[in-house]
C-alpha positions, 0 to 999 in steps of 0.5 A: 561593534554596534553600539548601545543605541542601535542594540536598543533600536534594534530590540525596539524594532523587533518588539514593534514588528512582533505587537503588529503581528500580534495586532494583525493575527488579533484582527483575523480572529476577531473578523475571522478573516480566514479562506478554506481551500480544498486539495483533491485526495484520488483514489488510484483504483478507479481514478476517483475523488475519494475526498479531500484535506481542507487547508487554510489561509490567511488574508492575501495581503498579510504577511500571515497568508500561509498557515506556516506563518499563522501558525508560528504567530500563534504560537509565539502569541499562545493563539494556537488553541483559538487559531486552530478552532477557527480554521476547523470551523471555518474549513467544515463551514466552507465546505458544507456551503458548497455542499461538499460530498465524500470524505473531508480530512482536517489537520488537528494537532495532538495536544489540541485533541487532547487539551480541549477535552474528549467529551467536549463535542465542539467539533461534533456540534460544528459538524451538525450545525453544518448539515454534514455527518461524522462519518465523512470527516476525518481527523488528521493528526500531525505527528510532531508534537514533541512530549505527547501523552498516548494514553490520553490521546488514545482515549480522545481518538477512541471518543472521536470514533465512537462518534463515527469519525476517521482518523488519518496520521500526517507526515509519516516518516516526518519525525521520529513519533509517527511509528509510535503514533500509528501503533498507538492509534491504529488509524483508518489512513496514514499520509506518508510525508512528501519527502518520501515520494518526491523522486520515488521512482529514481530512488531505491531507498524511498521506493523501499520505504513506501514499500514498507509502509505499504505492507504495514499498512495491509497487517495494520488494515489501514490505507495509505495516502502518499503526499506530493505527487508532483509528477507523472513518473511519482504517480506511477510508482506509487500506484505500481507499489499498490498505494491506495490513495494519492495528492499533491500538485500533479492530482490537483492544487489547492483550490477555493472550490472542491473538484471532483472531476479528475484531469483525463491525463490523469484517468489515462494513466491510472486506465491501465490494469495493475500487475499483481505481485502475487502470482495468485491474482483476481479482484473481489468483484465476483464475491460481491453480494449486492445485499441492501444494508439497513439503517442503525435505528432499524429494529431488531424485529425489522432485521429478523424479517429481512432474514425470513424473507431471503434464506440466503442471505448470513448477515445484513451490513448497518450503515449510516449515510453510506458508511459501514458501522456494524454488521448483523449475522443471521445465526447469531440474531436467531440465537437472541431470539431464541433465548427466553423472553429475549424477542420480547426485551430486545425486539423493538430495540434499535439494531445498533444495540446488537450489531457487531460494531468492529466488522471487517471492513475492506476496500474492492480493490482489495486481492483476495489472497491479502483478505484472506490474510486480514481473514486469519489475523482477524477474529475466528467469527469473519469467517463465517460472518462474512465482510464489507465491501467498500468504495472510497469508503462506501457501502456496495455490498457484502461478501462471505468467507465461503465464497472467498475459499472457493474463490481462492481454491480456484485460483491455486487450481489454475495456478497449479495447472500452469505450474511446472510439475518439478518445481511447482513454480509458475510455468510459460503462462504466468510468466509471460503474463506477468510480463506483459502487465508490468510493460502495461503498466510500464513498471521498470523492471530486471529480467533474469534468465537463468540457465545451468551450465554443465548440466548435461553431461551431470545428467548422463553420468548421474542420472535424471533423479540427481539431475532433478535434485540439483534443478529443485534446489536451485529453484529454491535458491532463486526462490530464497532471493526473491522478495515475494512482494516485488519479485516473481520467479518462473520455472521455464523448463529444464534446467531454465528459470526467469526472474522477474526483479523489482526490488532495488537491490537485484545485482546483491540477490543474484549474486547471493543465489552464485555464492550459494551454488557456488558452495552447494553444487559440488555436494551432489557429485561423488568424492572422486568428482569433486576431488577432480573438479568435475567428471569426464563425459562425452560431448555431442560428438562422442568424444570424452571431455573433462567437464567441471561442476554445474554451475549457473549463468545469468543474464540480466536486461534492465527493461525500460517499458519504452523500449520494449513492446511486448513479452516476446521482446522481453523473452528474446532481449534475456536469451541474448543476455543469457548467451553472453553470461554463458559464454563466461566460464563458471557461476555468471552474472551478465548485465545488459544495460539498454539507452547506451550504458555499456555492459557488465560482466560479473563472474564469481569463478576466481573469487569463489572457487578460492 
């Protein structure tokens, strides 16, 4: 037991140590003696710098070099408000010194935000004595301060916007208040916390979870950020998952200067065109009108002539230092007009004053089919007023909703014209397209081929309408199994479909689509069938033969991109897998795993049939 003397001497210590870092986190704040660093934010669409987070750190040869340390000193010493205000300070004074260009993301904390006050404009003031602008700052606010006020955090959040800022949401998935956070605030990005990404690829479970966040996101109109890539497998899985934007070492580290040339493994990579999960797929290049936007201090009138000038045009984007703020449509600014006196009032007013200040605003690599989604759950006047269209957050044109409908009429035309006429699901075409952008993208992938057994014979007994029935029914079981986000299913002919499954959990999908046949099928057979267990029919060589129910094989190949060149050695990897399922009697599952694993064989004959 340690006596009394070292307990004391050890207290001593201790309260020694805690002054001389008191005395050291003192010494910073009064010499400000802080670095700004700057990590790169990637846009994964075109392999550019969106922006980048500012971080700090502390003096090289102090112990309070990282921001961990700093700001666990800082709080013991109640510094955190004074500490944090620096850091601010010190980040957008850097950053502007080495004329910084695209978006700044920097780390404020909740209680912070909200202690200091929603109109005290200490950060607004920062920005403008540096020479930058609101617009390309954004507040990135951590999620894990505990006892939070929404409502008043909300307020100062809405303050920040008013005054063109961003707001970003830090470590998602971290604790348990960033959901509430994200629906409190709506915010423009949310960064999905790097313990999530980290192995993402090899993980089923975070690859569901980014996925979730992903369409969320979309509903929610905000863009995602995913945090610690730290490898090439991590960027490809995130991007193959349709995530925005990316960060983390393998992008580019911390660093004193902000970078903006992207590594060339890295445009390499990201080179490749990235597959649709839809199977209606095109950009929102062709509905792009370059239409030059006009400033917030345009007047009325000046607007007014834009649109005698040019008929064509239905509405003119405000934009403020390339960053979309309003927009103005050309009947709604007739109809001011043409109120009594109004022209007059309102005529030399600056526009910001009649704009539509809440204008839906989407990103080009947006797909048509998910801005027509954004267009439903949005106010009914999108539709004819039209949309934004950004780059990294820059203004590059506008786009209407008549163009988007015809646009999107076009593509289900020539889905149609691919689509199989029973079952109207994705013909040869499609499929071996979609195949051959997973390979090019070298997304891993499970390909199912799907074939009924018994089929024939049910056809010649009880014709080709009964036989068409148990075909359409089945396509609407795979279909039930597929996640429409990750999945896509085909119809190849006949009685043959395809499955092309991302999702992690397939092997419980395909199984389920047994169950279900295994229960539905011998519906379709007459009393006296199913009593017997199938029908008596002939062979291919005339000769009568008991034949049991339908029933369905599937042989799956787990496709590594490595191995496999094109979608004909896709194609030809599933008819093998296929003929070994049907070689297994009864509903069969048939699992070729390639790089050595041994196959397996899963047959629902006994365990279903009881």
């Amino acid at each position: 037991m340690n006596s009394i003397a070292e307990i004391l001497a050890s207290k001593a210590a201790l309260t020694a140590a805690a002054a001389d870092t008191r005395r050291q986190l003192s010494d910073i704040v009064r010499t400000n003696n802080l670095n700004a660093v700057f990590q790169p934010i990637l846009a994964l669409s075109n392999a550019t710098v969106l922006g980048f987070e500012g971080l700090i750190r502390g003096p090289c040869d102090s112990m309070l070099h990282t921001p961990i340390a700093l700001f666990n000193v800082a709080r013991d010493n109640d510094m955190v408000a004074e500490v944090e205000y620096l850091c601010r300070r010190i980040v957008l004074d850097t950053f502007a010194a080495k004329d910084g260009n695209g978006k700044l993301f920097i780390n404020v904390s909740p209680d912070i935000l909200v202690a200091q006050g929603a109109v005290s404009g200490e950060t607004l003031r920062y920005i403008k004595r540096f020479g930058l602008n609101p617009q390309q700052v954004v507040i990135e606010l951590t999620e894990n301060t505990p006892g939070i006020d929404y409502h008043q955090l909300r307020e100062a959040v809405n303050h920040y916007r008013s005054m063109g800022f961003e707001v970003a949401i830090d470590d998602l998935g971290e604790g348990f208040s960033g959901l509430r956070l994200w629906s409190e605030l709506r915010p423009n990005y949310v960064k999905i916390d790097k313990h999530f990404v980290r192995g993402v690829h090899a993980d089923p479970l975070k690859l569901q979870f980014v996925r979730s966040i992903q369409e969320i996101a979309k509903k929610a109109g905000a863009r995602v950020i995913a945090e610690g890539i730290e490898e090439e497998a991590e960027l490809r899985a995130i991007r193959g998952i349709g995530i925005a934007y990316a960060q983390g070492f393998y992008i580019g580290r911390p660093q004193s200067e902000p970078i903006f040339e992207v590594p060339m493994h890295i445009h390499d990579e990201l080179g490749s065109e990235q597959p649709q999960q839809l199977q209606i797929s095109a950009n929102l290049e062709s509905l792009i009108t370059r239409i030059d936007p006009v400033a917030p201090e345009s007047t009325h009138i000046e607007v007014y002539d834009r649109f005698v000038e040019n008929p064509e045009i239905a509405s003119i984007a405000v934009v403020l230092h390339g960053t979309p703020v309003g927009v103005i449509g050309r009947q709604d600014l007739i109809a001011l007009f043409a109120r009594p006196f109004h022209r007059e009032l309102y005529g030399h007013r600056p526009c910001e004053y009649f704009m539509d200040s809440a204008p839906l605003i989407v990103e080009s690599s947006c797909s048509p089919m998910d801005l027509s989604e954004l267009i439903l759950q949005s106010a009914p006047h999108h539709l004819s007023i039209g949309f934004i269209v950004t780059e990294n957050g820059k203004y590059i044109g506008m786009g209407s909703g008549h163009d988007l409908l015809k646009l999107i009429t076009q593509l289900q035309i020539r889905a149609a014209k691919y689509a199989n006429p029973l079952t109207l699901l994705p013909g040869n075409v499609p499929i071996n397209e979609h195949i051959g952008a997973l390979l090019k993208m070298r997304t891993p992938f499970v390909a199912c081929y799907c074939d009924l057994d018994n089929f024939k014979p049910f056809n010649d007994v009880y014709g080709y309408r009964l036989g068409d029935d148990i075909i359409r029914a089945t396509g609407r079981f795979l279909h039930e199994a597929c996640d429409p986000d990750l999945d896509f299913l085909g119809h190849i002919g006949g009685d043959d479909f395809i499955i092309l499954f991302q999702s992690p959990d397939w092997e419980q999908r395909c199984n389920r689509v047994l169950e279900y046949l295994n229960e539905a099928l011998p519906s379709f057979y007459n009393e006296t069938d199913r009593y017997r267990g199938g029908i008596e029919a002939e062979d291919r060589h005339g000769c009568s033969v008991f034949f049991p129910f339908t029933s369905l094989s599937i042989g799956a190949v787990v496709i590594d991109p490595e191995h496999f060149a094109s979608h004909y050695e896709v194609a030809a990897a599933a008819t093998v897998a296929k003929k070994q399922a049907k070689k297994i009697s009864g509903h069969c599952l048939f699992v070729e795993r390639r790089g050595g694993r041994e196959s397996m064989r899963f047959s629902t004959e006994n365990a279903l049939s009881e």
